[in-house]
C-alpha positions in Angstrom: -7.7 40.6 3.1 -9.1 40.0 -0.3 -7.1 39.0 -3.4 -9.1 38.7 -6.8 -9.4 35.8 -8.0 -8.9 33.7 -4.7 -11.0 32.0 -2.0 -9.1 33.0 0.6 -9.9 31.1 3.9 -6.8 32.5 6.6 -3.6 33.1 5.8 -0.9 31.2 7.7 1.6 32.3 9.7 4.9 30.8 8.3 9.0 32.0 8.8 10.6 32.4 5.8 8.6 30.8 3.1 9.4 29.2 0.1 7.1 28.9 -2.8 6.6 25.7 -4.9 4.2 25.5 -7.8 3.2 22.5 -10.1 1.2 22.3 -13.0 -1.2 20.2 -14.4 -1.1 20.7 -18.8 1.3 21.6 -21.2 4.7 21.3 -19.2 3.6 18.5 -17.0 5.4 15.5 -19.0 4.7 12.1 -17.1 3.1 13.8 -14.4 6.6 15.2 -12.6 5.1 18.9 -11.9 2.2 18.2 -10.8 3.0 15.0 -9.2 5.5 16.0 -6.9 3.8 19.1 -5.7 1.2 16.3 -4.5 4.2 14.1 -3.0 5.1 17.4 -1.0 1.5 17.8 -0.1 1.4 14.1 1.7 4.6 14.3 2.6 4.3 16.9 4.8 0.5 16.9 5.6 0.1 20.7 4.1 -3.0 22.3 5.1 -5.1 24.2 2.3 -5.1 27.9 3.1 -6.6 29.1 -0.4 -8.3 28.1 -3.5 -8.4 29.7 -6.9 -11.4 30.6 -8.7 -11.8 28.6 -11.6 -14.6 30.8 -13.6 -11.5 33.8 -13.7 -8.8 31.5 -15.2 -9.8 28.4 -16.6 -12.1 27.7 -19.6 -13.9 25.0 -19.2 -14.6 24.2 -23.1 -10.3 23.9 -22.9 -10.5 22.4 -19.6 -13.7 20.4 -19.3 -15.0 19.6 -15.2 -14.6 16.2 -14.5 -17.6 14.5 -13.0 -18.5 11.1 -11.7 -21.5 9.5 -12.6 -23.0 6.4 -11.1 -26.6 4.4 -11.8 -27.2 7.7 -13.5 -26.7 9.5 -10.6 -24.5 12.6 -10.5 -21.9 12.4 -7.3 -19.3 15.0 -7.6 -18.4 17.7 -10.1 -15.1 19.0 -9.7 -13.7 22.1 -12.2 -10.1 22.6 -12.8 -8.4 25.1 -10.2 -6.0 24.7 -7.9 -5.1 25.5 -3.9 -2.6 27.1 -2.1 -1.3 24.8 1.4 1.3 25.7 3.7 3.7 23.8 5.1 5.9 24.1 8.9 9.3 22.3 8.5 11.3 22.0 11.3 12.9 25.2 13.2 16.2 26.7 11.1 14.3 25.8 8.0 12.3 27.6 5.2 8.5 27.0 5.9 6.7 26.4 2.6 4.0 27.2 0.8 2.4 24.3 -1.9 0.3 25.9 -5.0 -1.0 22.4 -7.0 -3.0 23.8 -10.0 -4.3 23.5 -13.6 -2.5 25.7 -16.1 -4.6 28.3 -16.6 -6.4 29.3 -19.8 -6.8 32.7 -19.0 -5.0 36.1 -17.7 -2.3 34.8 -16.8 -0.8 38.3 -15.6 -3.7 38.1 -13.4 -2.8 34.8 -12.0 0.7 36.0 -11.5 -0.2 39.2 -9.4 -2.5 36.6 -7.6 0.7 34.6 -6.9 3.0 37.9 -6.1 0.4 38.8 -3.6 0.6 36.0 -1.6 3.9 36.5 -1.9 4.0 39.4 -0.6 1.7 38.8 2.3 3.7 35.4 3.3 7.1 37.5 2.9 7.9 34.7 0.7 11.6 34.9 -0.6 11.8 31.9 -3.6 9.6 30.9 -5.8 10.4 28.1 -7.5 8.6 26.3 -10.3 8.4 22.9 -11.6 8.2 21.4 -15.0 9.1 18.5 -17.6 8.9 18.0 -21.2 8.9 14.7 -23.1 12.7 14.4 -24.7 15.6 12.0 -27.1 16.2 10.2 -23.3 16.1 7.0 -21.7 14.0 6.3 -18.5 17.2 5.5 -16.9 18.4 8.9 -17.1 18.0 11.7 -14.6 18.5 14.9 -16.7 16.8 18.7 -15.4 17.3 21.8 -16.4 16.8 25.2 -15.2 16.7 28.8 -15.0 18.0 30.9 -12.0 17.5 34.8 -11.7 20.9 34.9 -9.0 24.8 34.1 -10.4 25.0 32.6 -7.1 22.0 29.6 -7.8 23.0 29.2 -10.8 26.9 28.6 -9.7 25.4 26.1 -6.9 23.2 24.4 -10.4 26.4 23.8 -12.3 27.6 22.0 -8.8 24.6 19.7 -8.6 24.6 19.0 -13.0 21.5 20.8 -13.4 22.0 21.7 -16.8 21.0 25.6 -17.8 18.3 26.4 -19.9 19.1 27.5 -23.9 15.6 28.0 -25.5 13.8 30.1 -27.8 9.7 29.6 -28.4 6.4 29.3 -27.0 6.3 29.6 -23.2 4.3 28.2 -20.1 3.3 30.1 -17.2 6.4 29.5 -15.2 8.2 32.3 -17.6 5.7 35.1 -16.3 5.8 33.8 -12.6 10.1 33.9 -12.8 9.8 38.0 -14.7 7.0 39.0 -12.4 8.6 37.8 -9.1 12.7 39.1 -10.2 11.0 42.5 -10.4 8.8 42.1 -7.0 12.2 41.5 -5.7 12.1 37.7 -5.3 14.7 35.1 -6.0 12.8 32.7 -8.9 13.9 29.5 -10.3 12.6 27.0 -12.8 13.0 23.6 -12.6 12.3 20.9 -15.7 12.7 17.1 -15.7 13.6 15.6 -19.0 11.3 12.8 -19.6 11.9 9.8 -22.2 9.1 10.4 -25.3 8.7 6.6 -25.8 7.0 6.6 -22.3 2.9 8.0 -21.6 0.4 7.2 -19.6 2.3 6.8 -15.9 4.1 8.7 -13.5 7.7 8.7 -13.7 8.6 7.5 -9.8 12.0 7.7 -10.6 12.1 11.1 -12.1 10.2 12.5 -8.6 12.6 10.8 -6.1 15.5 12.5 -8.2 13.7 16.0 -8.4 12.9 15.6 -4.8 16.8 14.8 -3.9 17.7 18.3 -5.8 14.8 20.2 -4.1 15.8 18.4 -0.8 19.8 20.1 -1.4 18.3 23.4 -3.2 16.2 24.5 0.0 18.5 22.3 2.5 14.9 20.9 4.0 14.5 17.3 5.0 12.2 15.1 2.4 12.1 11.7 3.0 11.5 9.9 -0.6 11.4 5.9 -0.1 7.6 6.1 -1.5 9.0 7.5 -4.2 12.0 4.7 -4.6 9.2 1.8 -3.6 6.8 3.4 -6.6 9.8 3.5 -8.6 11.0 -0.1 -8.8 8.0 -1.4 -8.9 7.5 0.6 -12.1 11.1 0.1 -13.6 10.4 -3.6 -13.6 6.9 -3.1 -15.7 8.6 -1.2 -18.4 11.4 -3.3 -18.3 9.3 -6.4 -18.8 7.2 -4.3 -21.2 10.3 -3.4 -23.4 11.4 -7.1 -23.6 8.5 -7.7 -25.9 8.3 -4.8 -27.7 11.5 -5.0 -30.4 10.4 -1.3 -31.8 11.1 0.1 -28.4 13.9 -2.0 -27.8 15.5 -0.8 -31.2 14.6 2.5 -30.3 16.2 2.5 -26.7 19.3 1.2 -28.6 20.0 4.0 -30.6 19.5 6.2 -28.2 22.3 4.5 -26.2 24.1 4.3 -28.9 23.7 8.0 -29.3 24.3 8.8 -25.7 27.7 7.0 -26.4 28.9 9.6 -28.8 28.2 12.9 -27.5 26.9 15.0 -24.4 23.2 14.9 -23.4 22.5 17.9 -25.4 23.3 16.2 -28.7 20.4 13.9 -27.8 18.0 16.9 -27.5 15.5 17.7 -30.7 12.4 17.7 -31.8 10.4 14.8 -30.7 8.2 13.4 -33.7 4.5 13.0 -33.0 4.2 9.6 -35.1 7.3 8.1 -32.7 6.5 4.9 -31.3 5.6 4.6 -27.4 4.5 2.3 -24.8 1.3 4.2 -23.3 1.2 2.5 -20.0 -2.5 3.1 -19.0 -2.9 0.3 -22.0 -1.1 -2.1 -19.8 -0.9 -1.2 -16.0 -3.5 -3.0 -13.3 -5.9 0.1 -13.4 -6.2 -1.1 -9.3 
């Protein structure tokens, strides 16, 4: 079987999949999309069944290849793509399959038929997609949102406080993936982690053990999440220790307590300002 746009090595043989995808790029705030489909991808030792091909949706002027250069000797080049793995779960659960991937820069209708194909081949019967977005809220909080194309999801959302998505303006991929797939006939969700803006350069441990807790109850699948408690801890104590000598971002973190105080999450929501101060933890963190 041939799909354009994919190096298809053999599909898998899977009962009842569910589809996961994560993003690299714009909707990938502290590194929750894309980092949890890796989690998932460790956690369950997915095998890579596919790969995409990067010279039909990437552009690599947007996008550059990364290489590695040592002693001026050239030892990998690496494009930006993505791959498709599957994953066996236990028997009386949904199998799934893992896409880990780059935005793409190009057809993206394209790249959505090449999902829908899969799919279709898989008998794949969710889709669900993963984002966040830098927001007014404190690295304490665990805040998502989401869209659901069935009353019945979104009644089981309101359950589990995922809140439901009001928004108007540019989109990501994710928005053609959930219209393409509700008319193939497929159930689509979207997930998004609200992630504090005074925060860069890391990735938000504690964010991914509470996406992975709602995933965990969405798809009633067994994911076993200490790494991601261990990693956050560890990290919760850096920022904390951080903040205590920063008085900007302690002022900062104030008022937005202060502001939590007064009204729901959603009053907290807004525009966050470019010229805001953060903490860019690469400046800080043991690069080991």
């Amino acid at each position: 079987m041939k799909i354009p746009g994919l190096l298809l090595q053999e599909l898998p043989r899977l009962h009842m999949p569910v589809l996961i995808a994560g993003f690299d790029g714009w909707g990938n705030a502290l590194n929750i999309s894309n980092g949890m489909l890796a989690f998932l991808i460790r956690q369950f030792q997915a095998e890579k069944f596919a790969s995409l091909d990067s010279d039909t949706f990437y552009r690599y002027d947007e996008q550059r290849p990364v290489v590695d250069i040592t002693d001026g000797k050239l030892n990998s080049l690496k494009p930006p793509g993505g791959s498709f793995f599957a994953v066996e779960t236990d028997p009386g659960q949904n199998d799934l399959v893992l896409l880990k991937a780059n935005e793409p820069n190009l057809q993206w209708y394209k790249f959505t038929d090449l999902i829908m194909s899969i799919s279709r081949e898989l008998h794949v019967n969710i889709i669900i997609s993963l984002g966040s977005m830098y927001d007014n809220v404190l690295h304490t909080d665990r805040i998502v949102s989401g869209i659901a194309s069935t009353s019945a999801r979104q009644a089981q959302w309101k359950k589990m406080g995922i809140n439901p998505i009001s928004y108007q303006g540019p989109s990501a991929i994710h928005s053609i993936i959930h219209a393409e797939g509700i008319e193939k006939g497929i159930e689509c969700m979207s997930l998004w982690s609200h992630c504090p803006y005074y925060l860069q350069g890391t990735t938000h441990f504690g964010m991914l053990s509470y996406l992975s807790e709602l995933i965990s109850d969405i798809l009633n699948i067994k994911i076993d999440n200490m790494e991601l408690q261990a990693g956050w801890r560890k990290l919760e104590k850096q920022i904390e220790a951080l903040i205590e000598d920063n008085s900007e971002i302690q002022a900062l973190i104030d008022n937005l307590r202060k502001e939590k105080l007064k009204g729901s999450v959603a009053d907290l929501k807004g525009a966050v300002k470019s010229d805001e101060k953060v903490i860019n933890l690469q400046d800080f963190l043991d690069p080991k």
